[in-house]
C-alpha positions in Angstrom: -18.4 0.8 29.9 -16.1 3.1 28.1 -16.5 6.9 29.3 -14.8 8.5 26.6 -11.5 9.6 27.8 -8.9 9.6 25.2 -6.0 7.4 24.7 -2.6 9.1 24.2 -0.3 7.9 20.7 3.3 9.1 21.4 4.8 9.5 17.9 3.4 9.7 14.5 5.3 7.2 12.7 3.7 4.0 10.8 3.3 2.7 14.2 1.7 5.4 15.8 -0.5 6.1 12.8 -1.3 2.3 13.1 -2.0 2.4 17.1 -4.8 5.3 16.5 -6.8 3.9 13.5 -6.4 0.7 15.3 -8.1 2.4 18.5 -10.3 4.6 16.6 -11.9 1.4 15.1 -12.1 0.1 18.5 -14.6 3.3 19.3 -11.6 4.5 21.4 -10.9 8.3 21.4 -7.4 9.1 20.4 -5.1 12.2 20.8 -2.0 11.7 18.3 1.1 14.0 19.1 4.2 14.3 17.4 7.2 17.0 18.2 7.4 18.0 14.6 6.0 20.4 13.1 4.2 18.0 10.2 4.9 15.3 8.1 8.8 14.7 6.3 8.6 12.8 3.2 12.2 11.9 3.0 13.1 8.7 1.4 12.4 5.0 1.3 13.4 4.7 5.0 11.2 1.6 6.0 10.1 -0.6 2.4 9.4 -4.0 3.0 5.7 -4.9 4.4 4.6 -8.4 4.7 1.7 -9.9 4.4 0.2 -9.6 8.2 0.9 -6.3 8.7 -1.1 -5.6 5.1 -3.3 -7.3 7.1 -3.4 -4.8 9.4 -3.2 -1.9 7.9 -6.4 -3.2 5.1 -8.7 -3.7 8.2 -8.5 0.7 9.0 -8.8 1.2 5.6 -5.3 1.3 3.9 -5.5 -1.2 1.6 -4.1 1.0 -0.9 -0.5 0.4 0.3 -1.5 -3.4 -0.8 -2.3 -2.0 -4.4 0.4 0.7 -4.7 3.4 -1.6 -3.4 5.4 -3.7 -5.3 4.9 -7.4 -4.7 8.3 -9.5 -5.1 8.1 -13.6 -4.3 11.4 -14.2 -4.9 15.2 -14.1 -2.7 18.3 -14.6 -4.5 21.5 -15.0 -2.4 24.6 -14.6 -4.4 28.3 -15.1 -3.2 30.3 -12.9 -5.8 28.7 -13.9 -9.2 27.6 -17.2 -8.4 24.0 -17.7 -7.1 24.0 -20.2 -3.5 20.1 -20.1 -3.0 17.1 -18.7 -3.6 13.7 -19.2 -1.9 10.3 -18.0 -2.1 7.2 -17.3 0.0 4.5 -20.0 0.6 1.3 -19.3 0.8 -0.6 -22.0 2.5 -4.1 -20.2 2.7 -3.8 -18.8 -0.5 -4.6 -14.9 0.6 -5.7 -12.4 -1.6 -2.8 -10.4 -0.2 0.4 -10.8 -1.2 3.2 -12.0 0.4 5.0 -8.9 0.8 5.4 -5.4 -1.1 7.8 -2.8 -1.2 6.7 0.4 -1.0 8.1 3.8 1.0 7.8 4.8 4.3 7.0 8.0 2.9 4.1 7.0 0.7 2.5 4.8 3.9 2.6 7.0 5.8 0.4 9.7 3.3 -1.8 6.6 3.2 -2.3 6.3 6.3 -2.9 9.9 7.4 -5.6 10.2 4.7 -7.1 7.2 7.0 -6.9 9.2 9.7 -7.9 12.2 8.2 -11.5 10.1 7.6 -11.7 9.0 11.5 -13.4 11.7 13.5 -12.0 10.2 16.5 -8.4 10.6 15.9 -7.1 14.4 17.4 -3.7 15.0 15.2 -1.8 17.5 17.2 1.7 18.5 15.7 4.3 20.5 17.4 3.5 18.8 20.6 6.7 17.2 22.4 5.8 15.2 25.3 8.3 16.1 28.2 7.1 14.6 30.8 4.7 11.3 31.7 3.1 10.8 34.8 0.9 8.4 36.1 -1.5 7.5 38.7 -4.2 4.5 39.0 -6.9 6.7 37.0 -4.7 8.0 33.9 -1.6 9.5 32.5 -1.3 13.3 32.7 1.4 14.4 29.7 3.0 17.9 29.7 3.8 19.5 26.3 4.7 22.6 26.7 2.6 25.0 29.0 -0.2 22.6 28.3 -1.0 19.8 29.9 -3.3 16.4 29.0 -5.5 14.1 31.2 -5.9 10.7 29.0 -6.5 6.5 30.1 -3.6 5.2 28.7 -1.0 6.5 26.7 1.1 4.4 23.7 4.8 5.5 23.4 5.7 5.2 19.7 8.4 8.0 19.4 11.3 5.8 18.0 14.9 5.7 18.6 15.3 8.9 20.2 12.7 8.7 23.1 15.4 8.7 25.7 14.1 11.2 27.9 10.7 9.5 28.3 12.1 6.3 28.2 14.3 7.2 31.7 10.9 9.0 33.1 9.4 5.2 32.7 12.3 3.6 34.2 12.7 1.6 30.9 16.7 0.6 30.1 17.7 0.2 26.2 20.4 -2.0 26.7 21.9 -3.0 23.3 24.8 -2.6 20.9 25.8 -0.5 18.0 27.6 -1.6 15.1 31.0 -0.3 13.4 30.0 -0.7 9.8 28.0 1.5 7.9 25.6 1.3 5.4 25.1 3.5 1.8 21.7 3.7 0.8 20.6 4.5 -2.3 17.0 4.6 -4.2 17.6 4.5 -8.0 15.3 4.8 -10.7 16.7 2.7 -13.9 15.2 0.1 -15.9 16.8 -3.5 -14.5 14.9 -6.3 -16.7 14.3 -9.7 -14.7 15.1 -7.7 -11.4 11.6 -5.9 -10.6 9.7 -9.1 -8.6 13.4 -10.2 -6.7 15.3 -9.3 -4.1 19.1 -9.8 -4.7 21.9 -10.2 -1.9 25.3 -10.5 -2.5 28.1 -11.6 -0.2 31.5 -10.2 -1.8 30.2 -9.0 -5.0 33.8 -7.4 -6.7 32.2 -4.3 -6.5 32.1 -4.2 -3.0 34.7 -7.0 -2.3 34.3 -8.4 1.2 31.5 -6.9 2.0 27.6 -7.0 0.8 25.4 -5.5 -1.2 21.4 -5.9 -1.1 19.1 -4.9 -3.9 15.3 -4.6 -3.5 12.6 -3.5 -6.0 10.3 -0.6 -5.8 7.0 0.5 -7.2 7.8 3.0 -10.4 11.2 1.2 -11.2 12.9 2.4 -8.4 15.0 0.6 -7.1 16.6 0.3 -3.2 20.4 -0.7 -3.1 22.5 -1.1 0.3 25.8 -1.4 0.3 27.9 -2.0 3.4 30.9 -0.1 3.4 33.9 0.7 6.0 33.0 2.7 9.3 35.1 5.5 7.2 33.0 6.0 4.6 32.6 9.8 3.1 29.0 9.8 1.5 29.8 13.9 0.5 33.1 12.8 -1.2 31.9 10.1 -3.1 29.7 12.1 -4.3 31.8 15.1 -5.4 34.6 13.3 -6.8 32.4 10.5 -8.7 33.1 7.6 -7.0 29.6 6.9 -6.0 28.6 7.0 -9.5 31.1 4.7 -10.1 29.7 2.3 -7.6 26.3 2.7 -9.2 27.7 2.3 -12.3 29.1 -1.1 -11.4 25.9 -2.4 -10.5 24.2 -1.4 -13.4 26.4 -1.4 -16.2 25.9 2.4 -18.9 22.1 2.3 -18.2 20.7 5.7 -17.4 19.5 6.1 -13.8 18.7 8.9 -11.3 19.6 9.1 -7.7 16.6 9.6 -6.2 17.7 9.7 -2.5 20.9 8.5 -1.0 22.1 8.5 2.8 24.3 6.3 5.4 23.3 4.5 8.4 24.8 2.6 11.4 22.4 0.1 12.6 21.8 -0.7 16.2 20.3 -3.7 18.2 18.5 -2.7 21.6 15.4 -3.6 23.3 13.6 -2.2 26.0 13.6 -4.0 29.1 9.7 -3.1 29.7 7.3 -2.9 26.8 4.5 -1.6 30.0 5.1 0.5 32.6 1.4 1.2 34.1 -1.1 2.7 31.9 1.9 3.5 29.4 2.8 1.1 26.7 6.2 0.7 24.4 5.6 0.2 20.5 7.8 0.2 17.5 11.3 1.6 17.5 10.8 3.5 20.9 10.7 -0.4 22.6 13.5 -2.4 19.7 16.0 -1.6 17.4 16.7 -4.6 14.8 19.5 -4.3 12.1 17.4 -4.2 9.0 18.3 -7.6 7.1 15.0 -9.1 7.3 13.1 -6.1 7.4 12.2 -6.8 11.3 11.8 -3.1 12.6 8.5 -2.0 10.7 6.8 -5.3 10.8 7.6 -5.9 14.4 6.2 -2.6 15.0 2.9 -2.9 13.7 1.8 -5.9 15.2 2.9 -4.3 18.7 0.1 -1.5 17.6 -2.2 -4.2 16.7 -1.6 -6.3 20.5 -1.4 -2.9 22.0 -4.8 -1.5 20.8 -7.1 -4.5 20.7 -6.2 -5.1 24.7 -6.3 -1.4 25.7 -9.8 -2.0 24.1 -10.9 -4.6 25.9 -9.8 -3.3 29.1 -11.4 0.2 28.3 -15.1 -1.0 27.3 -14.6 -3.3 30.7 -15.0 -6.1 28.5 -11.2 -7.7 30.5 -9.5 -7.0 33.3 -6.5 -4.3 33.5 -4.5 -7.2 34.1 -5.0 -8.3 31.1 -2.3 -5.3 29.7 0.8 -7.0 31.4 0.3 -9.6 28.6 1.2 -6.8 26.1 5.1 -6.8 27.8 4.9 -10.6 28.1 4.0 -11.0 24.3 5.6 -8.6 22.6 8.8 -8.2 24.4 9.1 -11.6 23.7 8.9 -11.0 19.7 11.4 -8.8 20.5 13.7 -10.7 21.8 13.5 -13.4 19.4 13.8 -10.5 16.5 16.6 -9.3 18.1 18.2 -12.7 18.4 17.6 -13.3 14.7 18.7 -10.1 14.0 21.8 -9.5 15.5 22.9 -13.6 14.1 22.7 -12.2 10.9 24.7 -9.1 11.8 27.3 -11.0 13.0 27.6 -13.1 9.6 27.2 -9.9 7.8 29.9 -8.1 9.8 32.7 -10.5 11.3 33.8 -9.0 15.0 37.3 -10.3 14.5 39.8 -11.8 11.9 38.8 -15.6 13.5 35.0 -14.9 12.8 36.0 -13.2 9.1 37.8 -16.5 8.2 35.0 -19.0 9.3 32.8 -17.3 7.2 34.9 -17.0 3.7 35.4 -20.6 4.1 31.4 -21.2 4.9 30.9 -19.5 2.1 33.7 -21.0 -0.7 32.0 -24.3 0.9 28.6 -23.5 -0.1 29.4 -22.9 -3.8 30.3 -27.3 -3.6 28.3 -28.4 -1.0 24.1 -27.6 -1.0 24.1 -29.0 2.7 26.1 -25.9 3.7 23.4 -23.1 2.5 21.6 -23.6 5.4 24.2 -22.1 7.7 24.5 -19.0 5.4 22.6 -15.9 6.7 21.6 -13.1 4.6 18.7 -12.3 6.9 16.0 -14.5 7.8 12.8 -12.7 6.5 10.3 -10.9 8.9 7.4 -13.4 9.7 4.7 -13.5 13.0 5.9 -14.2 16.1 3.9 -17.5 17.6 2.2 -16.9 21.0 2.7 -20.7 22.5 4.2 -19.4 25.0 1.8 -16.7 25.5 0.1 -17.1 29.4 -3.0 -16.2 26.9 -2.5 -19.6 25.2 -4.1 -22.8 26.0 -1.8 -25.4 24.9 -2.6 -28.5 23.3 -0.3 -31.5 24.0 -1.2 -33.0 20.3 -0.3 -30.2 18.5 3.8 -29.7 19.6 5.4 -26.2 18.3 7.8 -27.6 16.3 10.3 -24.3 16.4 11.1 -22.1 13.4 10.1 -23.6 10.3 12.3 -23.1 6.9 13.1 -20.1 5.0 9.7 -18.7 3.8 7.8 -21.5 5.2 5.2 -21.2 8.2 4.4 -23.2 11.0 0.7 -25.8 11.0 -2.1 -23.7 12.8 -2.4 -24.5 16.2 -2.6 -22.2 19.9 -0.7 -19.6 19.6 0.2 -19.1 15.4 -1.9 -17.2 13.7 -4.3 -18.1 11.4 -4.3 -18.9 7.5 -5.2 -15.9 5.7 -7.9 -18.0 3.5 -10.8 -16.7 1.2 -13.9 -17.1 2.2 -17.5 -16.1 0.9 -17.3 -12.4 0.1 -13.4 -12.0 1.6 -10.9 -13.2 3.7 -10.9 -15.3 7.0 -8.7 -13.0 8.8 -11.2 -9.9 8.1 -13.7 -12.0 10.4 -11.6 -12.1 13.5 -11.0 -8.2 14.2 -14.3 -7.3 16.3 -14.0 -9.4 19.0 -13.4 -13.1 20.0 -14.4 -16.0 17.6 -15.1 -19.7 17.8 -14.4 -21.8 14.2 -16.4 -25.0 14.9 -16.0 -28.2 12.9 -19.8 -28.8 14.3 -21.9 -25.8 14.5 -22.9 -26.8 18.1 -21.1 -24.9 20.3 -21.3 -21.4 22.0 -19.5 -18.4 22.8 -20.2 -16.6 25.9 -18.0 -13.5 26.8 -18.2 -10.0 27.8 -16.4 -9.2 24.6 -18.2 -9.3 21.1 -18.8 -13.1 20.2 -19.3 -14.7 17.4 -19.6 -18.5 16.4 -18.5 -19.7 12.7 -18.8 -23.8 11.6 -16.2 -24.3 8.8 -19.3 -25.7 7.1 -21.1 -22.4 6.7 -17.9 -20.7 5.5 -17.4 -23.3 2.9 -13.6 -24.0 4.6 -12.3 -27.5 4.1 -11.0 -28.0 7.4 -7.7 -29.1 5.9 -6.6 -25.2 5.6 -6.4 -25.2 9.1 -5.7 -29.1 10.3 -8.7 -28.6 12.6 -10.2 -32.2 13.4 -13.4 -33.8 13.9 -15.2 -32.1 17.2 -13.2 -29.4 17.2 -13.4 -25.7 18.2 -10.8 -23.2 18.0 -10.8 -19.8 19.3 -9.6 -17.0 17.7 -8.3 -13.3 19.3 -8.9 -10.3 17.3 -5.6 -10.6 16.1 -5.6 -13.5 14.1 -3.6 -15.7 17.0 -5.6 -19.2 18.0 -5.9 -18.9 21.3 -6.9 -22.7 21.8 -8.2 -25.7 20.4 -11.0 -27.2 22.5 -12.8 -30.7 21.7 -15.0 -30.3 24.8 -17.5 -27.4 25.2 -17.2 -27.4 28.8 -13.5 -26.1 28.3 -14.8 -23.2 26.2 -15.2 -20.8 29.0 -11.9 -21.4 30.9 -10.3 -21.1 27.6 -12.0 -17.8 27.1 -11.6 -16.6 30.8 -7.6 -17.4 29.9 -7.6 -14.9 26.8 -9.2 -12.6 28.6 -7.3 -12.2 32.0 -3.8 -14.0 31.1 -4.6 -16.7 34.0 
């Protein structure tokens, strides 16, 4: 039974803001600190948002970011003014979400502290820097200042620049920076035919050798990167015109204004542990992806979602404690496969070597003749789930193999471990029935849930689901965690509990 003591969020970032309405709607008490002294509403930063973290953020209440973003369906890869692919994003369940939106850091996170604002649970402190952590087998005491705070569990969500707490933990961020830097820009203009795409070009002649990628915004704004030499003089370009000149290239003698420009030089690191005790990792604090994909923001979100709904469980006694070391063995695996992903496309991006630069030019010239060669051309593979098969939460099922990574925009058949199709059902969506506890979708009717965590037992008949959406079969039950992820498919009832002793305890 839960006795009230709060749970610490490190950071007040998207992914801190997402841990406490996440633990807030778990009846969890939440203190949320951040070193600064309030909110900086500086840029783009952070823009692209797909479809599962929406997800997320509509079940505390911030479905607004869904309404105010800009959905785009379409990728266009270009290598200097020829186009070499495009592709777009399928939608087996047919959600009432979109795919993805672009919308600013900024303006998410003004959503989301007016969500927080509305939860009496959450305790926003500014101007507190955490110092030090330290931890015993009954809680986590965190000095800020003169003061110090007794909480259950703490959340570290302070980005990048958490070193200092990071080495408290005993956490490495082993990784790698690279040499080229990126210009960012956010324009406002009027681009016809651009506002639902988002373009990439390798070797455009306005940036020859290098690329440039160009995303749409809410408002006609609109984001362009360009890659340019580890050299690069932001200031100068300014002064002297030549970054108008680069805009200009772009868009031709159409009026724009620079809303916000700055540079960047991306890394790729991840923690070794994502939990260390009663303190967990989350967001940029535990990974640092090069942003081609858009891989940072929605890797960080789902770590609030894992993060919170197993704090939860362990906190209202409804699993074990154990049941937190599946936090590390989840999510540091997304990591790792995001940083994988990630740091593939860096190296096609930017060559280490003169070898590397001339495989690629030819890979490319190739690809203008010969379609079978687009597939080895990476201009970022976009952000999707990760799949729990691995997961020691998972029950497998030998009939339903995990195939790997499915194409470009594609996702995988449901099975243990993906996550569910986001499919309408009477009066919403089926994701929007899993958040409250565990659930059991039955092809029959006939079987039963019992758990120490909130049940609840759905036939695809009552919801009016063909069983086709999810390739369930007759006699089947699956079992759902709160965040989406099937955590089995049973055809016997007798297996019901083990499976649900499995999700609950990792064993």
């Amino acid at each position: 039974m839960y006795d009230g003591t709060p749970v610490a969020v490190i950071g007040n970032g998207p992914v801190g803001q997402t841990t406490a309405l996440l633990l807030a709607r778990w009846g969890l008490r939440v203190i949320l600190l951040d070193q600064r002294p309030g909110r900086e509403a500086v840029g783009s930063k952070s823009i692209c948002q797909q479809r599962d973290v929406l997800d997320i953020w509509c079940s505390v209440g911030a479905d607004r970011i869904v309404h105010e973003g800009l959905a785009w369906t379409t990728a266009r890869t270009f290598y200097r003014d020829r186009e070499l692919f495009s592709w777009s994003f399928a939608d087996p369940g047919r959600s009432a979400l979109p795919a993805c939106v672009n919308i600013s850091q900024s303006r998410t996170e003004e959503i989301l502290d007016e969500c927080i604002a509305a939860q009496p649970l959450i305790d926003v402190r500014w101007n507190h820097e955490v110092t030090e952590i330290a931890q015993d087998s009954s809680g986590v005491t965190l000095t800020c200042g003169s003061d110090e705070l007794q909480v259950a569990y703490a959340v570290l969500c302070a980005g990048a620049k958490a070193e200092s707490l990071r080495r408290q933990l005993g956490v490495t961020f082993a990784g790698e920076s690279f040499d080229d830097r990126f210009l960012i820009c956010d324009l406002r203009a009027d681009l016809p035919g651009w506002e639902t795409e988002r373009r990439f070009y390798f070797d455009p002649v306005w940036n020859p050798d290098r690329q440039v990628l160009i995303h749409p915004c809410p408002d006609s704004t609109y984001r362009i990167d360009w890659q340019v030499p580890e050299d690069f003089d932001a200031d100068a370009e300014r002064v002297d015109g030549r970054l108008d000149a680069r805009i200009r290239m772009i868009l031709g003698d159409r009026p724009y204004e620079l809303v916000w420009q700055s540079v960047y030089r991306f890394q790729s690191r991840c923690a070794d542990r994502m939990r260390v005790g009663r303190v967990l990792l989350a967001g940029d604090c535990a990974h640092l992806y090069a942003p081609f994909g858009a891989r940072g923001l929605n890797s960080g979100v789902p770590d609030a979602e894992n993060a919170a709904w197993k704090l939860a469980f362990v906190l209202h006694g409804w699993a074990p404690e154990t049941l937190l070391e599946t936090y590390h063995d989840e999510r540091h695996a997304a990591a790792l496969e995001n940083l994988e992903i990630t740091s593939a496309t860096m190296r096609f991006l930017a060559p280490p070597d003169k070898a590397h630069w001339t495989r690629r030019r030819a890979l490319l010239d190739a690809a203008l003749a010969d379609p079978a060669k687009v597939a080895d051309v990476d201009s970022g593979r976009f952000a999707e789930p990760f799949w729990y098969v691995d997961s020691p939460l998972t029950t497998p099922d030998p009939t339903r193999p995990f195939p790997g990574r499915p194409p470009r925009g594609q996702l995988p058949t449901p099975g243990p471990g993906i996550i569910i199709p986001d499919t309408p059902v009477p009066g919403g969506r089926l994701r929007e029935l899993v958040r409250d506890g565990l659930l059991l979708l039955t092809t029959t009717g006939s079987s039963r849930l019992e758990t120490s965590a909130p049940p609840r037992v759905l036939s695809l008949t009552e919801l009016g689901l063909d069983a086709s959406v999810l390739g369930a079969r007759p006699g089947e039950s699956w079992l759902i965690r709160p965040d989406g992820h099937v955590a089995a498919v049973l055809t016997d009832s007798q297996s019901i509990p083990t499976a649900v002793h499995r999700v609950l305890t990792g064993s």
